[in-house]
Every structure is written in structure tokens, then in C-alpha cells.
N, C-alpha and C positions, 0 to 999 in steps of 0.2 A: 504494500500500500504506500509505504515511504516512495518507492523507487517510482511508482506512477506518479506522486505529485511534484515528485522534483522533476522528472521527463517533462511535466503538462506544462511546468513554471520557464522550463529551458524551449517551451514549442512556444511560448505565448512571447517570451522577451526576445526570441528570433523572427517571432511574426511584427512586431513592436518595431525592433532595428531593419528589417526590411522596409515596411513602412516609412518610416524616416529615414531610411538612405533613397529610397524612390524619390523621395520627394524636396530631396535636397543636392541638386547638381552643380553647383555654383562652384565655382573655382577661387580658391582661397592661397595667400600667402603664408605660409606657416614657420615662426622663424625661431630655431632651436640652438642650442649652446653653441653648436661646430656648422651650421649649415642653415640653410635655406630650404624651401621646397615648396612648391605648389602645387597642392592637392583639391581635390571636392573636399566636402563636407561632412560628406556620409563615409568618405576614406578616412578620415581626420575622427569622426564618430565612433568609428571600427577599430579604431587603432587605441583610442582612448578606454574601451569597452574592454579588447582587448587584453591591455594592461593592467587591468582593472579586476579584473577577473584571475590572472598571473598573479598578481600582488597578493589577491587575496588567497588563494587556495597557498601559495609559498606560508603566508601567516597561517591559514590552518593546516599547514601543514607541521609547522616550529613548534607548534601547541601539542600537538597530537602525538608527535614524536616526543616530548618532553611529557608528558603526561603516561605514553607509555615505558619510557625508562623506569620513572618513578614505580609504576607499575609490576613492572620485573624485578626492580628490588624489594618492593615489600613484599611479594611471591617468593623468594626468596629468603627472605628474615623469617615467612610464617613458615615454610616447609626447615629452619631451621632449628625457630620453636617446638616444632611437631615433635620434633626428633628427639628433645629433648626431654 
């Protein structure tokens, strides 16, 4: 049931960003640390969404990994109690 509404959440914000990159073609100056570049809008949208998306799963991912170390040690401390 989880994995259905996270599927329905990822068809709806890719129906969503289609939408607004349809409807956004305009060509834009875009000016970053080392360069230049002129893109649309809906490129510049996608690329921001992107990263965005990158960013976030990297931090859920820093959590998750750290929450399971913790994890594995105290699995460890109690199979050590046990024993005793």
C-alpha cells in the first residue's frame, strides 16, 4: 500500500512538471559560478527539481545509514548481554 502511494505521488509530480515545462519555452540567460548558459525554462525547472531531489535522498540517505550503525551496535551489546 506504501509503495502504491509513493508510485501515485511520483505519476502526479511528473504529470505536474510536464505540464509546466509544456508551457514554458522561453529562453532564459542562466549565469553560474564558472559559466554562462542559455536554456528554457522548463530545462532550468528540471535541472533544479533534479537536484533537488539528489540532495534530498543523499540526506536521507546520511540519516539512515547512521541510524543503522547505531542499530548494529546495540544488536550487538544485547546478543552480548544475552550471553551473559
Amino acid at each position: 500500500m506504501k509503495g502504491l502511494a509513493f508510485l501515485l505521488c511520483i505519476i502526479i509530480i511528473l504529470v505536474v512538471a510536464i505540464a509546466v515545462g509544456s508551457q514554458n519555452d522561453a529562453v532564459i540567460s542562466v549565469n553560474y559560478l564558472i559559466a554562462k548558459a542559455d536554456m528554457t525554462i522548463a530545462t532550468l525547472i528540471a535541472i533544479a527539481l533534479g537536484l533537488g531531489v539528489v540532495v534530498g535522498v543523499l540526506a536521507i540517505l546520511s540519516s539512515w545509514l547512521t541510524l543503522r550503525v547505531k542499530l548494529v551496535r546495540v544488536q550487538a551489546k544485547l546478543k552480548k548481554l544475552q550471553k551473559e
